[in-house]
NUVEX-901874 format. One record per residue (C-alpha): residue in three letters; x, z, y. Coordinates in steps of 0.1 Angstrom, whole numbers, padded with zeros to 4 digits, always signed. Each point is the difference from the previous one (the first is absolute). Example, Ala and Ser with C-alpha at 12.3 -4.5 7.8 and 13.67 -1.06 7.14 Angstrom:
# residues 2
ALA+0123+0078-0045
SER+0014-0007+0034
# end
This chain:
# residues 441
UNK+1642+0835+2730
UNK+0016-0014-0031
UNK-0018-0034-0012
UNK-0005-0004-0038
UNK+0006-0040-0010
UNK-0034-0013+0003
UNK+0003-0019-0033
UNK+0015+0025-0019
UNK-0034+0018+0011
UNK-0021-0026-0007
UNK+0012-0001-0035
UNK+0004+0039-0006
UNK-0038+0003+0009
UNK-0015-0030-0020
UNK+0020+0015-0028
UNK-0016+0035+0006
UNK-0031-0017+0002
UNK+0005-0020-0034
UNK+0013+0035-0016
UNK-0032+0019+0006
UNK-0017-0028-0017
UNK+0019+0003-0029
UNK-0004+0037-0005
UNK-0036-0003+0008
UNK-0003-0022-0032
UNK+0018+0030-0018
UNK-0024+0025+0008
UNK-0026-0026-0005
UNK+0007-0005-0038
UNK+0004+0037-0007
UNK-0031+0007+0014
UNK-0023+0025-0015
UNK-0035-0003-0001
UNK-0021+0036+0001
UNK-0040+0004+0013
UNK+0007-0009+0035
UNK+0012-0035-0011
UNK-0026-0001-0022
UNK-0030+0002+0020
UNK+0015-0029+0024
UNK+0006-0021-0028
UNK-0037+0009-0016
UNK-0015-0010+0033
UNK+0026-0032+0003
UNK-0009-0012-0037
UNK-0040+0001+0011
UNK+0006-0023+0027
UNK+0026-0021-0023
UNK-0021-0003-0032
UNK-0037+0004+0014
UNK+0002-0009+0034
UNK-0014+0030+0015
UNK+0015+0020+0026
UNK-0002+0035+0001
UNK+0000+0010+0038
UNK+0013+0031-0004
UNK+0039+0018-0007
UNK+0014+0024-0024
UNK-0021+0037-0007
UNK+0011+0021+0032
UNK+0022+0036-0012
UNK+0008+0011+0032
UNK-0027+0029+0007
UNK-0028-0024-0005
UNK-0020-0018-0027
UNK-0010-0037+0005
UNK+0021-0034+0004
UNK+0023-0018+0023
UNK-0023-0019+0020
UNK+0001-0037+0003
UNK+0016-0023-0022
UNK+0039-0011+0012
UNK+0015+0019-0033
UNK-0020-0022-0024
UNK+0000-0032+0023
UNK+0044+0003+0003
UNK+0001+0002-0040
UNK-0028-0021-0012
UNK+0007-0030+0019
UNK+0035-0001-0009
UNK-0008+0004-0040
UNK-0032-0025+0009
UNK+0029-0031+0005
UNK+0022+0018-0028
UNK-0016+0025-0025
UNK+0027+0025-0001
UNK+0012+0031+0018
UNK+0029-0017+0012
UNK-0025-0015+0022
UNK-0013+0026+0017
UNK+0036+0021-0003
UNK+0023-0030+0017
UNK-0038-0001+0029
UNK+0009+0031+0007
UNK+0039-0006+0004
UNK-0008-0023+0022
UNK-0024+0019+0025
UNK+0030+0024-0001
UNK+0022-0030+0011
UNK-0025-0003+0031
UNK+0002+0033+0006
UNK+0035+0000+0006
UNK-0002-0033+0021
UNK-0023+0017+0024
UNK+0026+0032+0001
UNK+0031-0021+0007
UNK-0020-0023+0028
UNK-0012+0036+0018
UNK+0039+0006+0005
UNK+0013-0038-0004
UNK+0008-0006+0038
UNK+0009+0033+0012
UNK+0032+0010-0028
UNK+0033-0009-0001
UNK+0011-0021-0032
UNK+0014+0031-0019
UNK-0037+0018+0010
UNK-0018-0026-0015
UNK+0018-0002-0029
UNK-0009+0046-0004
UNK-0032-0014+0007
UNK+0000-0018-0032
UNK+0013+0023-0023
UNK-0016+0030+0013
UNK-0033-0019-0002
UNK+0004-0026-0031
UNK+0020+0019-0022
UNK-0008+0034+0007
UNK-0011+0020-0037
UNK-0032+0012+0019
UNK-0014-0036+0008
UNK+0013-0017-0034
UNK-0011+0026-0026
UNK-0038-0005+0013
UNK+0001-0039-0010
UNK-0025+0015-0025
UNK-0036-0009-0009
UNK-0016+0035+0016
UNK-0015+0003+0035
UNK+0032+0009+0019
UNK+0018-0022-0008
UNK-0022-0023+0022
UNK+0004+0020+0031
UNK+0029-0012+0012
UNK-0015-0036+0005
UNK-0029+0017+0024
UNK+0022+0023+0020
UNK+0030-0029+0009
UNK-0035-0020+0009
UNK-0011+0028+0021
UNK+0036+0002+0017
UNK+0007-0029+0004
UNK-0034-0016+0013
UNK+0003+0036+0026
UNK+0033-0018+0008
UNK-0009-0030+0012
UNK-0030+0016+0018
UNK+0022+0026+0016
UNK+0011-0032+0024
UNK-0030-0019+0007
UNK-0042-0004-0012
UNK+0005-0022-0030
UNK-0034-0013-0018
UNK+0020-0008-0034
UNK+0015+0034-0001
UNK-0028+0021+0013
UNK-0017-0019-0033
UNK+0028+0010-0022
UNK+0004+0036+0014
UNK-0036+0009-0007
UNK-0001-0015-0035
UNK+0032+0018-0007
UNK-0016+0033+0006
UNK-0034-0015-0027
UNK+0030-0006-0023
UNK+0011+0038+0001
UNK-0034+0009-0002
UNK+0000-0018-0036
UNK+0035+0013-0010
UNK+0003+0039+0005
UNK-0022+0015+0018
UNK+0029+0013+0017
UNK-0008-0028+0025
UNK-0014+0025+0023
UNK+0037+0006+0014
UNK+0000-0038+0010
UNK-0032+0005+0016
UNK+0015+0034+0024
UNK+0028-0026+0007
UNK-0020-0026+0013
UNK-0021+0018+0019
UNK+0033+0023+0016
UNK+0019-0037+0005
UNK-0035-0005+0021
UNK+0000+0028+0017
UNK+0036+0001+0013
UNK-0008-0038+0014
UNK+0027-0013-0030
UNK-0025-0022-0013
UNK-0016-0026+0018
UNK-0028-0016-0026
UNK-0018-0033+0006
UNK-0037+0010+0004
UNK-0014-0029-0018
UNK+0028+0003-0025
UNK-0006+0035-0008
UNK-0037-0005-0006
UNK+0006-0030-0023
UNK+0029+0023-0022
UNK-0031+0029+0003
UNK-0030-0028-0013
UNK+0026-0009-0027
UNK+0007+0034-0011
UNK-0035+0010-0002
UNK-0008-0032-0019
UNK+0026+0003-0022
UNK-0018+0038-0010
UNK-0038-0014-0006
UNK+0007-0007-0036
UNK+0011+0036-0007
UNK-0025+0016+0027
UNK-0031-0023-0021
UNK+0013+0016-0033
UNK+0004+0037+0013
UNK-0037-0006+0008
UNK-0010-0006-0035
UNK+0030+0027-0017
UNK+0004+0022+0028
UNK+0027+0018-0023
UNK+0029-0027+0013
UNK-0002+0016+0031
UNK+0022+0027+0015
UNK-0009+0037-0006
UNK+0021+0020+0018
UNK+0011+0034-0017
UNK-0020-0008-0038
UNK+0030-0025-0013
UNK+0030+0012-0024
UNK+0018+0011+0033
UNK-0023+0029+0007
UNK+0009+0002+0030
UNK-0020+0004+0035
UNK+0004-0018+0032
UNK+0029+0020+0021
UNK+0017+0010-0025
UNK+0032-0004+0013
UNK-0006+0015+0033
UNK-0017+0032-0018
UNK+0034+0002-0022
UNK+0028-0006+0022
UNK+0024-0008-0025
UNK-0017-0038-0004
UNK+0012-0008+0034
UNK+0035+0015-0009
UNK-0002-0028-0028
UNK-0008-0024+0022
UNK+0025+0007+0027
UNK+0026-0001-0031
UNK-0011-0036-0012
UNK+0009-0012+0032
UNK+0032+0010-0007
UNK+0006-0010-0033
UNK-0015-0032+0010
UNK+0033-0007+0019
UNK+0024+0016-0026
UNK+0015-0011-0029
UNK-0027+0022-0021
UNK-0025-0023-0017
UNK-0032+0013-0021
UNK+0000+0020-0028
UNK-0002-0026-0026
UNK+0028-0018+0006
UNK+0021+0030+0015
UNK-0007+0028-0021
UNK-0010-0015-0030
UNK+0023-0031-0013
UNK+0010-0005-0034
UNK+0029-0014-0014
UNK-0010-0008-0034
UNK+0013-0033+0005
UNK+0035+0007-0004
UNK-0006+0004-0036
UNK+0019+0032-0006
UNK-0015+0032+0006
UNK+0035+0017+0007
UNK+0007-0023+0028
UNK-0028-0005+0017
UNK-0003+0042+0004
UNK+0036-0002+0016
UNK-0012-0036+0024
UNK-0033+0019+0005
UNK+0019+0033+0012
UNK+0024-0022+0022
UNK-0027-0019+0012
UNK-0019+0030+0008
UNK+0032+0018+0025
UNK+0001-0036+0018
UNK-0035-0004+0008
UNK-0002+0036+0014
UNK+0036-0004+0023
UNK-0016-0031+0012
UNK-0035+0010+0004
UNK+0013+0030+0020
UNK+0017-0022+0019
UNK-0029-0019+0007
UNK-0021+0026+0009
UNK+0020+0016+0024
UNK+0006-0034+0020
UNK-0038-0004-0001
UNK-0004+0034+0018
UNK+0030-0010+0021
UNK-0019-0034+0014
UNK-0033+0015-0001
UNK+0013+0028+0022
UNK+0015-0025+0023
UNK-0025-0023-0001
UNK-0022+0033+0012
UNK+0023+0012+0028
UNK-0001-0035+0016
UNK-0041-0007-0007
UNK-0012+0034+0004
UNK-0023-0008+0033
UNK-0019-0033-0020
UNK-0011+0029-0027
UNK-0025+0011+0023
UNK-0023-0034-0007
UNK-0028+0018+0027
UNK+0022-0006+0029
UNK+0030-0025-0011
UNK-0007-0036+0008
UNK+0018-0031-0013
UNK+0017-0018+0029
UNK+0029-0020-0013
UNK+0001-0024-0033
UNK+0029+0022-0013
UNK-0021+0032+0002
UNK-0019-0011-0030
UNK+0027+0001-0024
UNK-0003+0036+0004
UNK-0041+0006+0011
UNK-0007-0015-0036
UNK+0021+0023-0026
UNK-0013+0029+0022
UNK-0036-0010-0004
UNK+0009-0006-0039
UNK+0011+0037+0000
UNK-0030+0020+0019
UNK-0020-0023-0020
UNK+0014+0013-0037
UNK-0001+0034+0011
UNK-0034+0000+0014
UNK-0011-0022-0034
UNK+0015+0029-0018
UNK-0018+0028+0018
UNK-0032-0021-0007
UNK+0010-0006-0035
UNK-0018+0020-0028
UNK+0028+0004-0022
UNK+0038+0004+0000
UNK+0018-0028+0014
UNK+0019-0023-0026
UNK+0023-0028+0007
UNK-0024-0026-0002
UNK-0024+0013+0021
UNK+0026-0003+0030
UNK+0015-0034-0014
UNK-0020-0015+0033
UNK+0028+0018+0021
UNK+0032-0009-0021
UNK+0010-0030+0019
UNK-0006+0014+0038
UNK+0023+0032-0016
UNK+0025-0023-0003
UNK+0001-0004+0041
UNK+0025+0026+0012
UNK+0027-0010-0026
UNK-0006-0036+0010
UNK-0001+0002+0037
UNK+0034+0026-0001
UNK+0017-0025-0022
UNK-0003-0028+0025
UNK+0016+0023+0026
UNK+0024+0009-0025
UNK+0009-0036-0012
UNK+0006-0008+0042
UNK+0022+0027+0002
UNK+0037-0014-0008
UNK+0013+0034-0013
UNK-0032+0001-0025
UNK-0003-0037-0009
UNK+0027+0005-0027
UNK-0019+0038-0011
UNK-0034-0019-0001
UNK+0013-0031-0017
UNK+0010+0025-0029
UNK-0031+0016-0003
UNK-0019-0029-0007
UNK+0022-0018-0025
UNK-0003+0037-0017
UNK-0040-0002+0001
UNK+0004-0033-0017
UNK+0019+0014-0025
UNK-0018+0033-0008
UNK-0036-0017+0005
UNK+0011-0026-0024
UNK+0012+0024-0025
UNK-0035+0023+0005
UNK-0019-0029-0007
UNK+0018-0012-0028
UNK+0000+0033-0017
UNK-0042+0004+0010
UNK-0003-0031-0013
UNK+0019+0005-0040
UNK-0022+0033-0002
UNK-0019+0019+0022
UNK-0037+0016-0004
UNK-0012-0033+0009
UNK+0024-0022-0015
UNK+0016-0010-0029
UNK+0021-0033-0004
UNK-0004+0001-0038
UNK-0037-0004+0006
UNK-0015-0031+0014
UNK-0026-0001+0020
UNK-0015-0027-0016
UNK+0000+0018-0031
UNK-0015+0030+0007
UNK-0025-0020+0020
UNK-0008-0014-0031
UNK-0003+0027-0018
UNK-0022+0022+0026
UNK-0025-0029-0002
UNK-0006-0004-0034
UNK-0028+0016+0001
UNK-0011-0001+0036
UNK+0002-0044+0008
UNK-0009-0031-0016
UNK+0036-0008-0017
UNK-0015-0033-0002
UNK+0016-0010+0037
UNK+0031+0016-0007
# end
């Protein structure tokens, strides 16, 4: 197996590492806000300028009326802007639980790749368009902090009864719970990781994460006793939708089974895919003839990347296809877990979807986007060990580099979300004048 210099690798990953800062900050200073951003920063400014949490999330849209319970959302942007009044506070917080997120991701697969693997691992993680685009100040994008937590702390557990991460593992499915309430597909995991004899809590541990969790929800649970409106109504919300939708429908779980996909392609959400602008260039003639190049690129490549994701996903299939029946599959070996968890990920999304009462969007399966990146991981670290493909796989990746770069960039100029004529800051600033004491500003 060809050996890449170690030091060359060293420095080729911190520099990945240092690049995904860097067009984080772009998207960051483009950022829009819109009513999703609004009603986290309302709730942040209460606990800023009087004080007073608000133990509950954004207004739920999903198929049910009500609130996010509990209060992480308002906790991650008010305490930032508490040390520094300003929504680069609570923006560069949230960068930075994304940053943890792909800490825990990288030490899951840390041990077990070859250099080359670990270096995929980064950019398929770090600078992949569907993780950067959500550093944004809605719900989603603080999922990706609670499902690396939940993989990670299932991880370490997968080995041996761990009191620490039995604590962390249970908090990180109360931390879904306040996110999206998605977080049921976390839930199905754990309890299919249990099942399968892949996860080994500590019982003390476990019940401490539990009393934590529960704590953490007493706020909101006292409220919804006064304004019983906060809480979820299933089926009477914007959505209006009913429970089993998807299953009813079919074509939901179609959707779902299709994220999945995309999730390991070079096919990233609508509003960075579909609907960029390139008023930046300044010339309307040439950015119609950059937008209709851009636009026969992005297709060849995301093409490419979809039919390598059903490639890998395929194989991954052929070679796991006796652990997808969790009734009778038990976990015997460390290595089986590697593939035990994305399959759990999956049955999890599509039974979340068959429960769901309304069509299946992106976000709602956001929970699953890092375990979808499994099967292109684990082939690529055959690949990279395989001295005819070292040179193929090698290739590849310095292309990702490249295009991801690129997509970013691009997202970040102008996008749905973004505009890089348009701080942040600014509109910020204007959004509040009417809403915040400009006083602390």
């Amino acid at each position: 197996m060809p050996v890449m210099n170690q030091k060359l690798n060293f420095y080729l990953n911190n520099m990945l590492i240092l690049l995904g800062f860097i067009l984080t900050f772009l998207y960051g200073y483009g950022h829009f806000i819109d009513g999703d951003v609004i009603q986290i920063l309302d709730k942040a400014h209460v606990l800023v300028t009087q004080n007073h949490l608000i133990p509950y999330g954004n207004q739920s849209s999903s198929g049910a009326s009500g609130n996010i319970p509990g209060a992480f959302l308002t906790l991650s942007t008010g305490l930032p802007m508490k040390l520094w009044f300003s929504p680069w506070a609570a923006l560069s917080f949230l960068g930075f639980l994304h940053f943890l997120s792909f800490l825990m991701f990288y030490d899951v697969f840390r041990k077990t790749f070859a250099p080359l693997a670990l270096t995929s691992v980064i950019v398929l993680y770090w600078l992949n368009p569907w993780r950067m685009s959500e550093v944004f100040l809605w719900n989603p994008g603080y999922i990706f902090f609670a499902t690396c937590l939940h993989m990670w702390s299932a991880f370490k557990l997968s080995a041996k009864p761990s009191f620490l991460f039995s604590v962390l593992h249970g908090l990180s499915l109360f931390l879904g719970l306040q996110i999206h309430p998605s977080f049921v597909i976390l839930g199905l995991m754990t309890l299919m990781l249990l099942w399968m004899k892949a996860l080994k809590p500590h019982l003390l541990g476990t019940l401490t994460g539990i009393v934590l969790g529960v704590l953490s929800l007493v706020p909101y649970i006292m409220e919804g006793l006064e304004d019983p409106s906060i809480f979820p109504q299933p089926g009477s919300g914007d959505g209006k939708g009913y429970l089993f939708f998807g299953l009813i429908n079919v074509y939901p779980l179609l959707k779902g089974f299709w994220y999945w996909i995309l999730f390991g392609s070079n096919i990233f959400q609508t509003h960075i895919f579909h609907k960029l602008t390139f008023n930046w260039l300044g010339n309307e003639n040439l950015a119609f003839l950059v937008k209709y190049l851009w636009t026969a690129i992005k297709y060849l490549v995301g093409a490419f990347g979809v039919g390598l994701s059903f490639y890998v996903n395929y194989l991954f299939y052929k070679k796991n296809k006796e652990k997808i029946n969790i009734f009778k599959f038990k976990m015997t070996t460390p290595q089986q877990w590697y593939a035990i968890y994305p399959i759990t990920a999956f049955l999890s999304a599509i039974v979340a979807t068959a429960i769901a009462p309304t069509l299946p969007i992106y976000w709602h399966l956001l929970y699953v986007w890092p375990m979808a990146l499994f099967p292109l991981l684990l082939k690529m670290n055959d690949w990279v060990r395989n001295e005819k493909l070292f040179l193929k796989c090698s290739r590849y990746i310095l292309v990702l580099i490249l295009y991801f770069s690129i997509f970013n960039l691009l997202g970040a100029l102008g996008s749905k979300k973004h505009d890089i004529g348009i701080s942040f800051d600014s509109l910020y600033f204007k959004a509040c004048q009417e809403r915040c004491e400009m006083n602390n500003l």
